[in-house]
ZANU-430598 format. One record per residue (C-alpha): residue number from 1; residue in three letters; x, y, z. Coordinates in Angstrom, 1 decimal, padded with zeros to 4 digits. Example, Ala and Ser with C-alpha at 12.3 -4.5 7.8 and 13.67 -1.06 7.14 Angstrom:
BEGIN
+-----+-----+--------+--------+--------+
|   n | res |   east |  north |     up |
+-----+-----+--------+--------+--------+
|   1 | ala |  012.3 | -004.5 |  007.8 |
|   2 | ser |  013.7 | -001.1 |  007.1 |
+-----+-----+--------+--------+--------+
! end
This chain:
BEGIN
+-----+-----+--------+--------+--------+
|   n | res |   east |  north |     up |
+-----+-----+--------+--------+--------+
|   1 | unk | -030.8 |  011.4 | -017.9 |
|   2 | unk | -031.3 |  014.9 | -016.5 |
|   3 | unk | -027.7 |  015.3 | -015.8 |
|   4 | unk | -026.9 |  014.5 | -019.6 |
|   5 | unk | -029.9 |  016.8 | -020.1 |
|   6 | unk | -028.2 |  019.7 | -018.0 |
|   7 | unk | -024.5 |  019.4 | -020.1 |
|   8 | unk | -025.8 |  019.0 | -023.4 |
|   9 | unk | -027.7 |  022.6 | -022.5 |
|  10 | unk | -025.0 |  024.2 | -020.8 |
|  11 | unk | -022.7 |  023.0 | -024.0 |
|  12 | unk | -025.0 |  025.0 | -026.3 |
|  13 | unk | -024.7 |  027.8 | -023.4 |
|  14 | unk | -028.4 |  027.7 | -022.8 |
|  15 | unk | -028.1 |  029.0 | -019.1 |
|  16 | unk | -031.4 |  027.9 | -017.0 |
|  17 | unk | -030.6 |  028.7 | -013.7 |
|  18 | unk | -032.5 |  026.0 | -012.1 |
|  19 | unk | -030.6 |  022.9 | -014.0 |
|  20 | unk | -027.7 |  024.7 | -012.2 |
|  21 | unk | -028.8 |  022.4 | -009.2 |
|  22 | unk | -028.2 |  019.2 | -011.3 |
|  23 | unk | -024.2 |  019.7 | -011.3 |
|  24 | unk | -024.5 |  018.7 | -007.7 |
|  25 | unk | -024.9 |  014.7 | -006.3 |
|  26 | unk | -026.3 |  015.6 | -003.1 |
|  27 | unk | -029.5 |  017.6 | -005.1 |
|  28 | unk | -029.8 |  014.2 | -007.2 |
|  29 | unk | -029.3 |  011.8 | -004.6 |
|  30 | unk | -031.8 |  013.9 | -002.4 |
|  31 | unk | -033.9 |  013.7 | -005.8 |
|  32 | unk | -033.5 |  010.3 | -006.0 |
|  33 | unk | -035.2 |  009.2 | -002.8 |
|  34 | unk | -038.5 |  011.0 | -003.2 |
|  35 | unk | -038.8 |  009.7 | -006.7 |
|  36 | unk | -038.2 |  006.0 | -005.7 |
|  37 | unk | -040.5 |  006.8 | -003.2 |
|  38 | unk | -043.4 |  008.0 | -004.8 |
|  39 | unk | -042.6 |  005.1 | -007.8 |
|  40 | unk | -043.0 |  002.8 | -005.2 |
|  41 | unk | -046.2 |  004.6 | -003.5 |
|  42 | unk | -048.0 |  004.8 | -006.7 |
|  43 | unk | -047.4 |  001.3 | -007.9 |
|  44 | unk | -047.9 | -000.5 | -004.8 |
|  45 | unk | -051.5 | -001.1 | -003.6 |
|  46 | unk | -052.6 | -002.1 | -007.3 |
|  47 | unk | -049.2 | -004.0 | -008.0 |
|  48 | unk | -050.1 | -006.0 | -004.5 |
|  49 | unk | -053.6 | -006.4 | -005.4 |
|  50 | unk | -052.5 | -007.5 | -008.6 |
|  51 | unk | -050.2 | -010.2 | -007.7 |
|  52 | unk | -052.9 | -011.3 | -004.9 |
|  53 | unk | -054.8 | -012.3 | -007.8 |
|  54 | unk | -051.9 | -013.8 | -009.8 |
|  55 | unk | -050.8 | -015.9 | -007.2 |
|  56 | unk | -053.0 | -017.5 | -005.7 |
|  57 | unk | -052.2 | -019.1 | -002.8 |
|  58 | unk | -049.4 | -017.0 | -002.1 |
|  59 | unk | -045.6 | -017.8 | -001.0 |
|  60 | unk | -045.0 | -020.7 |  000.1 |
|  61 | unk | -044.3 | -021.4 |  004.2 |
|  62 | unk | -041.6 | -023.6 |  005.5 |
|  63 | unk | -043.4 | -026.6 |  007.1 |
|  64 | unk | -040.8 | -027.2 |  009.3 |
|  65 | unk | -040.8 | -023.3 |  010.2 |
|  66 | unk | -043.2 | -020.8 |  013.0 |
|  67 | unk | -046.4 | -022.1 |  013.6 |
|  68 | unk | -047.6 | -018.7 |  013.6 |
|  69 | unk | -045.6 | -018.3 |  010.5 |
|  70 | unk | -047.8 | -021.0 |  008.5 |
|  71 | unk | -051.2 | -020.0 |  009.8 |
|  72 | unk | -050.6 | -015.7 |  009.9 |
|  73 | unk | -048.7 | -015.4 |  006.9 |
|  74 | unk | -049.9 | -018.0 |  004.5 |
|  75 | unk | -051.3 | -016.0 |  001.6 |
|  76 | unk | -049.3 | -013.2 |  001.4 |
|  77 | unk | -048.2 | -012.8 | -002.3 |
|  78 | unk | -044.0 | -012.4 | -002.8 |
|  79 | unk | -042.2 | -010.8 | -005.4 |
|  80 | unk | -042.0 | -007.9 | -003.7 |
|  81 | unk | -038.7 | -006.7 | -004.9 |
|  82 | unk | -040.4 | -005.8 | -008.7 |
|  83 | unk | -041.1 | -002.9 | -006.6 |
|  84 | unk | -037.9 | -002.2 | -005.5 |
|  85 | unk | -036.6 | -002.7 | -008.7 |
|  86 | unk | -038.7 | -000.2 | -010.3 |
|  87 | unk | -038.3 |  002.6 | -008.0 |
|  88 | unk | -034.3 |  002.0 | -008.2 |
|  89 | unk | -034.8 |  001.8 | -011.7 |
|  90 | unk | -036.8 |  005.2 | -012.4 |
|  91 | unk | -034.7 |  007.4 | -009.8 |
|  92 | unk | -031.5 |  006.1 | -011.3 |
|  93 | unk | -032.4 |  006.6 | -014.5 |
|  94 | unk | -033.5 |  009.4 | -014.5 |
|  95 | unk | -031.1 |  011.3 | -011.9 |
|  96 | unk | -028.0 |  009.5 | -012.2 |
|  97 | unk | -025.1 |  010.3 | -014.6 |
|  98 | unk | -025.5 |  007.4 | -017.6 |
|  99 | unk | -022.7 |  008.2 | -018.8 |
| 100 | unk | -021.1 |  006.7 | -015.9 |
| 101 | unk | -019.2 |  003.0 | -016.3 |
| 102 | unk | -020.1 |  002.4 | -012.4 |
| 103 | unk | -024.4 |  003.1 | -012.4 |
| 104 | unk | -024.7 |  001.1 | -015.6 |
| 105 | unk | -022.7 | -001.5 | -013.7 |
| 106 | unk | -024.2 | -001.8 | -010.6 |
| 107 | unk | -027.5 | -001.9 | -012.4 |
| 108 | unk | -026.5 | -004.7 | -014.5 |
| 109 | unk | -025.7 | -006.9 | -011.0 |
| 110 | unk | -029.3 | -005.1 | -009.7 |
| 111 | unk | -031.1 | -005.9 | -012.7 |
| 112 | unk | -029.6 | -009.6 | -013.2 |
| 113 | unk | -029.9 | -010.8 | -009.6 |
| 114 | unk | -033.4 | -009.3 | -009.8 |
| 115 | unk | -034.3 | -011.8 | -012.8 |
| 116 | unk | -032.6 | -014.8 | -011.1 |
| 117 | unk | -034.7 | -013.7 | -008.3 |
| 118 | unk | -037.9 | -013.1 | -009.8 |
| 119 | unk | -037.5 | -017.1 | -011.5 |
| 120 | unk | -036.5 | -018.7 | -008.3 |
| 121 | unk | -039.7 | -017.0 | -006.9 |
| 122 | unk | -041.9 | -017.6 | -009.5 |
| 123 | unk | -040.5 | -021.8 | -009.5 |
| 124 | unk | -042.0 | -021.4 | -005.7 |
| 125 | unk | -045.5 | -020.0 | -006.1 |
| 126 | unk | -046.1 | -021.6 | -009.4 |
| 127 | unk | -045.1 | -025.2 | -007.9 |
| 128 | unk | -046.1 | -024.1 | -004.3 |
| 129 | unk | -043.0 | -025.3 | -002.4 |
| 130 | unk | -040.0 | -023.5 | -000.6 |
| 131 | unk | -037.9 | -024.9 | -003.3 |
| 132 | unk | -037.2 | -023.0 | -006.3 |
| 133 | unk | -034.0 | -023.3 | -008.4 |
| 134 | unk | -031.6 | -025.9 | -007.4 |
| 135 | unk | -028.9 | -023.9 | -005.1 |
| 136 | unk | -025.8 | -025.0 | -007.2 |
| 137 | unk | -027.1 | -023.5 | -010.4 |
| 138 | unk | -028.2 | -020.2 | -009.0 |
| 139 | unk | -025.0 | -019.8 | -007.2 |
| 140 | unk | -022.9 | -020.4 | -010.2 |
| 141 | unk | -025.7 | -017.9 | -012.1 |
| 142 | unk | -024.6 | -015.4 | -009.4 |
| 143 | unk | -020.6 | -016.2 | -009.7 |
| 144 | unk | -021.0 | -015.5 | -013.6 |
| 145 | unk | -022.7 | -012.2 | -013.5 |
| 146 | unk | -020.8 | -011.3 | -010.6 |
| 147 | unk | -017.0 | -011.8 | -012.6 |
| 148 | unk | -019.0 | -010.0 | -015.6 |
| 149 | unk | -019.4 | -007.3 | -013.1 |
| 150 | unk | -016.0 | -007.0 | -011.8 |
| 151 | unk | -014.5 | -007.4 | -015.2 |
| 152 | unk | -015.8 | -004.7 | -016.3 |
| 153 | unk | -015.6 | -002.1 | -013.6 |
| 154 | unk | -011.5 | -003.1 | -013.8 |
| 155 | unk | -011.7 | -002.3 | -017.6 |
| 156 | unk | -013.8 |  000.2 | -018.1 |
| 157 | unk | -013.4 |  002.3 | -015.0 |
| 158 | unk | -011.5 |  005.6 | -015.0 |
| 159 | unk | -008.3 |  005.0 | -012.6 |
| 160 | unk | -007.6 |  006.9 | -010.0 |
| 161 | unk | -004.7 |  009.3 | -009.6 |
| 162 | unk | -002.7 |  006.1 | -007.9 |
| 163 | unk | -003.1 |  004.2 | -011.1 |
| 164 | unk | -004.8 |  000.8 | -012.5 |
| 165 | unk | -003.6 | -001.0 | -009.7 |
| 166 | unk | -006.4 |  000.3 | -007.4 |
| 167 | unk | -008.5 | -001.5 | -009.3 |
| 168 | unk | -007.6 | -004.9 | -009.0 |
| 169 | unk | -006.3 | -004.3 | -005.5 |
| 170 | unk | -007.9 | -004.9 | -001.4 |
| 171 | unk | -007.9 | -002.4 |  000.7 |
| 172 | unk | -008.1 | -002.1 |  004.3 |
| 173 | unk | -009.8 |  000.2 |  006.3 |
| 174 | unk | -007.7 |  002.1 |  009.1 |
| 175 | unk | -004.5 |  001.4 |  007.7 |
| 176 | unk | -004.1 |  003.9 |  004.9 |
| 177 | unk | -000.7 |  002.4 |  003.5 |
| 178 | unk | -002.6 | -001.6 |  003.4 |
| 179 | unk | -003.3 | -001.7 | -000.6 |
| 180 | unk | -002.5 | -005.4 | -001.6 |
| 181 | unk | -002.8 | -006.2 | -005.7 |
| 182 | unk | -004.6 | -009.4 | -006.4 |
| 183 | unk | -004.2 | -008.7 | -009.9 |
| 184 | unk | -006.9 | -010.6 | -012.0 |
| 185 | unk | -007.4 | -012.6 | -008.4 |
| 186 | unk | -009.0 | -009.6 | -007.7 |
| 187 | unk | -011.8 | -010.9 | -010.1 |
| 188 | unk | -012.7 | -013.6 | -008.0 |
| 189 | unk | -012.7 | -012.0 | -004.9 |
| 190 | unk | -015.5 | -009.3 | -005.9 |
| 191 | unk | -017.4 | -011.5 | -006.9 |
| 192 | unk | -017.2 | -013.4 | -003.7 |
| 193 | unk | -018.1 | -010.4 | -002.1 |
| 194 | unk | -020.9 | -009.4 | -004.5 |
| 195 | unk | -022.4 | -013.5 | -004.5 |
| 196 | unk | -021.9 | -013.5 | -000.7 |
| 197 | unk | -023.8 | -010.0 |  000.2 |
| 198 | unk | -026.9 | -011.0 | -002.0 |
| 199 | unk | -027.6 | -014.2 | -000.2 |
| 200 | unk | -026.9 | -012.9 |  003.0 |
| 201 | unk | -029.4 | -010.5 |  002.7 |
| 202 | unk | -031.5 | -013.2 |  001.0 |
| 203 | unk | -031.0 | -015.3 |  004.4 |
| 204 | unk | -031.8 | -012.2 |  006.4 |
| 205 | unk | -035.6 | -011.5 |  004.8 |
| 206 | unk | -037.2 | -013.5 |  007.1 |
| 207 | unk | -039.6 | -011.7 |  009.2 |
| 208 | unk | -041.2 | -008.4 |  008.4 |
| 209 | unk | -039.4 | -005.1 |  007.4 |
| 210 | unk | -036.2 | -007.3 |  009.0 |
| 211 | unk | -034.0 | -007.0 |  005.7 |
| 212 | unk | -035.7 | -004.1 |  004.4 |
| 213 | unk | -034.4 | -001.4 |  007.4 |
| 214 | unk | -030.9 | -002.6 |  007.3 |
| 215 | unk | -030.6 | -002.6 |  003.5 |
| 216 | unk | -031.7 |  001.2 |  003.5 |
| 217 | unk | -029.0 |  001.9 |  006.3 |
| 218 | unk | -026.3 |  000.1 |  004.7 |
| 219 | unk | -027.5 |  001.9 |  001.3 |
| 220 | unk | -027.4 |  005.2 |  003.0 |
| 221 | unk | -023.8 |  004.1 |  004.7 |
| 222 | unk | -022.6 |  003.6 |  001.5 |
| 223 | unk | -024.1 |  006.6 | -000.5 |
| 224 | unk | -021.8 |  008.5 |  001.8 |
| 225 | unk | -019.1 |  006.6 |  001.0 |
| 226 | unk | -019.3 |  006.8 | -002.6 |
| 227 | unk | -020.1 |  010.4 | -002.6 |
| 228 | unk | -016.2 |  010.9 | -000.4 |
| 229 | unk | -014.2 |  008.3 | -002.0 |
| 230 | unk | -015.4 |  010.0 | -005.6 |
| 231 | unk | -014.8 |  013.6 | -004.3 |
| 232 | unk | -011.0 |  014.6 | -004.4 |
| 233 | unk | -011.2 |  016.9 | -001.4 |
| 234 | unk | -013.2 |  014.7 |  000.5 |
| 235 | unk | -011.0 |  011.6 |  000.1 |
| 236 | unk | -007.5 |  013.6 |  000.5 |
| 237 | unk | -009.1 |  014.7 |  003.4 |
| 238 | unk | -010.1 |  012.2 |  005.0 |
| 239 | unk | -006.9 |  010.0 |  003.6 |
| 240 | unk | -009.6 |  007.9 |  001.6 |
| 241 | unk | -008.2 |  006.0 | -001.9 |
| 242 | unk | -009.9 |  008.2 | -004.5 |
| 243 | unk | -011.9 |  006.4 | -007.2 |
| 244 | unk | -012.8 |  008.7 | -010.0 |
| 245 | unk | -016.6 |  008.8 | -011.1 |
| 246 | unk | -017.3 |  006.3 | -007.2 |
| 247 | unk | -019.6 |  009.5 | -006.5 |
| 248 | unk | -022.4 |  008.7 | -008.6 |
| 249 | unk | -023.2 |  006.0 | -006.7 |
| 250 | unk | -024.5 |  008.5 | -004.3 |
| 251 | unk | -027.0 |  008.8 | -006.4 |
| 252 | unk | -028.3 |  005.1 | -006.7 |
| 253 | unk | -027.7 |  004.4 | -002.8 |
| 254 | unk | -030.0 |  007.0 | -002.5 |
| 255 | unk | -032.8 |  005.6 | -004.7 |
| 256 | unk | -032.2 |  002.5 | -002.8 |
| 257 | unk | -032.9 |  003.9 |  000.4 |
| 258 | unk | -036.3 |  005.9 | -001.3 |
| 259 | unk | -037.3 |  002.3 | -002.7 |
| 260 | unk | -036.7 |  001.3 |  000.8 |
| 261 | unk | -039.2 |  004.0 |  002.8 |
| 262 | unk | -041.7 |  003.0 | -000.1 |
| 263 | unk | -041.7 | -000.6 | -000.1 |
| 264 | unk | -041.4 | -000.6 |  004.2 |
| 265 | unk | -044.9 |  001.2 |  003.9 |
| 266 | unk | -046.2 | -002.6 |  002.9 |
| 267 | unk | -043.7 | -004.4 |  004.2 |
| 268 | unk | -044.1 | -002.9 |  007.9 |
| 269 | unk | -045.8 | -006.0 |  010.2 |
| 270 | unk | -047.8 | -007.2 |  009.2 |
| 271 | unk | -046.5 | -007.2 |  005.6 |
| 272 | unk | -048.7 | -007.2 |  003.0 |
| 273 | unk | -046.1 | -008.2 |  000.2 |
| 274 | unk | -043.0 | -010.2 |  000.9 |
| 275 | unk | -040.1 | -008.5 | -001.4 |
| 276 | unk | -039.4 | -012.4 | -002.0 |
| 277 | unk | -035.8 | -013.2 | -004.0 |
| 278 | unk | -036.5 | -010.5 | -006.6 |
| 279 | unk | -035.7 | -008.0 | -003.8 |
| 280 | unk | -033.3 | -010.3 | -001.6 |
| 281 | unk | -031.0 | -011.0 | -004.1 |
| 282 | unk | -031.4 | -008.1 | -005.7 |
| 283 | unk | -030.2 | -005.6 | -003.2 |
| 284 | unk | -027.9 | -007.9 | -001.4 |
| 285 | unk | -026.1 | -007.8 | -004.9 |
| 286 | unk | -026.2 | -004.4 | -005.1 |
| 287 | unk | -024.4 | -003.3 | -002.0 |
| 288 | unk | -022.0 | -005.4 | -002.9 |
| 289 | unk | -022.1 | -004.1 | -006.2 |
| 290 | unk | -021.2 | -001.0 | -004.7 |
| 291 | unk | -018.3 | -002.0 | -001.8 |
| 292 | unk | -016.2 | -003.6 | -005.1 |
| 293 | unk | -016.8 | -000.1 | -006.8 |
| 294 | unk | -015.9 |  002.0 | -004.0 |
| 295 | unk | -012.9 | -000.3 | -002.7 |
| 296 | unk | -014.7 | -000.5 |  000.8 |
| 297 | unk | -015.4 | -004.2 |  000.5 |
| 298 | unk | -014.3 | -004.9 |  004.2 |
| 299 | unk | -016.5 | -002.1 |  005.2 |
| 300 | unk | -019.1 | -003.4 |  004.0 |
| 301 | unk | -018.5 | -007.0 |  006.6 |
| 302 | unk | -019.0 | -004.3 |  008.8 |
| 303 | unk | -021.8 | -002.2 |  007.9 |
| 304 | unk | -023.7 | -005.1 |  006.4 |
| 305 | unk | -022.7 | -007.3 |  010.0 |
| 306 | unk | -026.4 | -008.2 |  010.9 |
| 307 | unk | -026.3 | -009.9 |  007.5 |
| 308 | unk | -023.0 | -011.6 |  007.7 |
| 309 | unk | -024.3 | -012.9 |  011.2 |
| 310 | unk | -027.0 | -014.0 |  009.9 |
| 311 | unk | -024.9 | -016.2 |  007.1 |
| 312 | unk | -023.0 | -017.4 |  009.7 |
| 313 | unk | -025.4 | -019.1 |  011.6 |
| 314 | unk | -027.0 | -021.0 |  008.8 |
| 315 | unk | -023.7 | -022.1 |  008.1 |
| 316 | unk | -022.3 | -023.1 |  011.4 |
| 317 | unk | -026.2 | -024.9 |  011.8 |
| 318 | unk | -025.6 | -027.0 |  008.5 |
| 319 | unk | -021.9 | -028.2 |  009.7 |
| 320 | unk | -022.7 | -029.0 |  012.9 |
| 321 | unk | -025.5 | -030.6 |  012.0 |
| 322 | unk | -024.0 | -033.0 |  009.4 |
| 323 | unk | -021.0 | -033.9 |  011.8 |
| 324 | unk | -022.8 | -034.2 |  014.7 |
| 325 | unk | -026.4 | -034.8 |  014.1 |
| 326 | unk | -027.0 | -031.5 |  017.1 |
| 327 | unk | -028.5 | -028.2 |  016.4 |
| 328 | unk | -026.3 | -024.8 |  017.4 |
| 329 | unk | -029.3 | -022.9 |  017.0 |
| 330 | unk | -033.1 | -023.8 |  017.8 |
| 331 | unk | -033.6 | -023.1 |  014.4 |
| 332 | unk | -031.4 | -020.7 |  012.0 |
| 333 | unk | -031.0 | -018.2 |  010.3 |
| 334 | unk | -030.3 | -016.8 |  013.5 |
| 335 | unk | -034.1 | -014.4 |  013.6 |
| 336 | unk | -036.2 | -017.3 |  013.8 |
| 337 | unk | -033.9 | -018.9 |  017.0 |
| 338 | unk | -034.9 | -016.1 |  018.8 |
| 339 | unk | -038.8 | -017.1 |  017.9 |
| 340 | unk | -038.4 | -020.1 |  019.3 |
| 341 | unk | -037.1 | -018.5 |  022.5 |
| 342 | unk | -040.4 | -016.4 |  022.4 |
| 343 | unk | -039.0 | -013.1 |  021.4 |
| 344 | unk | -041.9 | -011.4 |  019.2 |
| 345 | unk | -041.7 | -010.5 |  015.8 |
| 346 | unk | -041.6 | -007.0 |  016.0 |
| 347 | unk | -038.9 | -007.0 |  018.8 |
| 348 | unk | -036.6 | -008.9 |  016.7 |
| 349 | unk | -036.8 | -007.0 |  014.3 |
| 350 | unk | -037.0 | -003.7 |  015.9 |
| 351 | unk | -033.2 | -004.7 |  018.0 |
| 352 | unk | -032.0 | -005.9 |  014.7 |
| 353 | unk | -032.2 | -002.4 |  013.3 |
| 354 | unk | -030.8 | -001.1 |  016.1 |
| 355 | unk | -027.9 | -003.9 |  016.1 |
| 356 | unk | -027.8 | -002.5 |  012.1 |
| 357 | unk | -027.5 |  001.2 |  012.9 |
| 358 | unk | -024.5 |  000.4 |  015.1 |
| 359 | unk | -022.5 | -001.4 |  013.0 |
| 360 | unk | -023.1 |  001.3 |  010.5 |
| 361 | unk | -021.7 |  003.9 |  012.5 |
| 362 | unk | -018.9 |  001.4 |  013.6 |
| 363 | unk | -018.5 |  001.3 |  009.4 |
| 364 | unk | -018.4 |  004.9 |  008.9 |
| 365 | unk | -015.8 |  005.4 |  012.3 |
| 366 | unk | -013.4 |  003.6 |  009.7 |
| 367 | unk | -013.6 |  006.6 |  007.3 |
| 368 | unk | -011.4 |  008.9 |  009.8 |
| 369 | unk | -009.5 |  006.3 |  011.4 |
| 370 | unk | -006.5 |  006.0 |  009.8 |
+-----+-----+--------+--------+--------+
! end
């Protein structure tokens, strides 16, 4: 809104030498963070008090989960992720270019997972049980509003200098000449890739500030990325595909990551709000959101690793389990194994971030190899 602010004043050749700053992402995306961050600050103690009262009893526990789980946690309200929404929301808004096809985008998948989210949660506290909506119908919810996503980001996109067929094409990291056209495959396969990000994050929040930390490094990982791939220099450089107007998303990685230092504030053990599958799904979708924009959606298997690991083992666990009737894991997702080995909360989730800020780097190493 500023930035729109800024041109329509420097159209009328109103010089104010201080909007000067708003030409430039990295003043915006720096921006960006501190106001998600005080958004967040100045909602949350009477938004967490608030939905103490609301509900109850609190998210549900797994029965079949921690022990320590059921008797430390019990009580501790959810829906956590209406704060991340608003602080992404605000600094976005109000920082971000709107006239830009990619932010309005990437907020719709926010936005939408967000509601799924917020009902699946509410269908949990209101009913008080770890099921909410029935999986099959919020994954084909996700598919939908994933294809809308992608759909439109091929149509409404500018192109790059290469043409439209960066749009609907894969690209690998590393090898600069390995573009492959899906053509309207390509549809399919972000949303695969925005679906499949938002529930692996989703399978990641289970222990506190786990999801949270590596969300705000892959969010900063990809901010970075955004703000090369949408810079011509930068991406000639660096022999990156460019993608016209990508650089924006600077801008609302950046609030992600200033929702992210707001919300850990609460979230830090021991939580005081879980960010539930309002903020799960949420900002799983979002990165993935922003790996289809960018064309860096192998990066992000990468960058977002800890989460795709984390997938994996719930998956692996289920197959096993219905061909065999044997457990891989002592319990999965793959966090709460390492519980029942009698690893403490905070050191899992202290080596998962560290586990996180490696693969990041690993990510970013693919920016220069080529």
């Amino acid at each position: 809104m500023l930035y729109l602010l800024y041109l329509r004043l420097a159209e009328h050749h109103h010089y104010i030498p201080v909007l000067n700053l708003l030409r430039y992402i990295t003043f915006r995306g720096g921006m960006a963070v501190v106001t998600a961050l005080l958004v967040i600050s100045a909602m949350g103690s009477r938004f967490i008090g608030w939905m103490r009262i609301r509900q109850g009893r609190g998210q549900p526990i797994r029965t079949d989960g921690i022990e320590r789980h059921i008797t430390e946690k019990a009580g501790t309200p959810t829906m956590g992720g209406l704060m991340f929404l608003a602080g992404i929301s605000v600094a976005t808004l109000l920082w971000a270019d709107l006239a830009n096809v990619y932010v309005w985008v990437v907020l719709l998948v926010t936005w939408s997972y967000g509601l799924l989210g917020f009902t699946d949660d509410y269908a949990k506290v209101s009913r008080q049980t770890t099921a909410g909506i029935s999986g099959r119908l919020r994954l084909a919810i996700e598919a939908s509003i994933g294809l809308v996503a992608v759909l439109l980001m091929v149509l409404f996109a500018p192109h790059s200098p290469e043409g439209a067929r960066l749009s609907t094409s894969l690209v690998f990291p590393i090898f600069k000449h390995a573009v492959y056209d899906l053509w309207w495959f390509y549809l399919i396969f972000g949303a695969f890739v925005i679906v499949g990000a938002s529930n692996a994050v989703n399978f990641t929040d289970g222990l506190d500030g786990l999801a949270t930390v590596p969300v705000m490094i892959a969010a900063a990982t990809f901010g970075l990325i955004a703000y090369l791939v949408g810079n011509f220099r930068f991406s000639d450089y660096l022999e990156l595909h460019f993608v016209p107007g990508a650089g924006e998303l600077a801008v609302f990685c950046s609030a992600m990551v200033g929702s992210g230092l707001g919300f850990l504030w609460y979230n830090a053990p021991p939580a005081k709000i879980f960010m539930g599958d309002s903020g799960s799904l949420s900002l799983g979708g979002a990165l993935g959101a922003v790996a289809v924009a960018t064309k860096h959606e192998i990066v992000l298997a990468i960058v977002g690793g800890l989460f795709v690991v984390e997938t994996i083992s719930v998956i692996v666990q289920v197959l096993v389990f219905k061909r065999t009737g044997r457990r891989v894991f002592l319990m999965a997702p793959i966090h709460h194994h390492f519980e029942r080995l009698g690893w403490k909360e905070e050191t899992i989730v202290i080596r998962f971030w560290i586990v996180a800020i490696m693969l990041a780097m690993l990510g970013l190493s693919t920016l220069k190899l080529r």
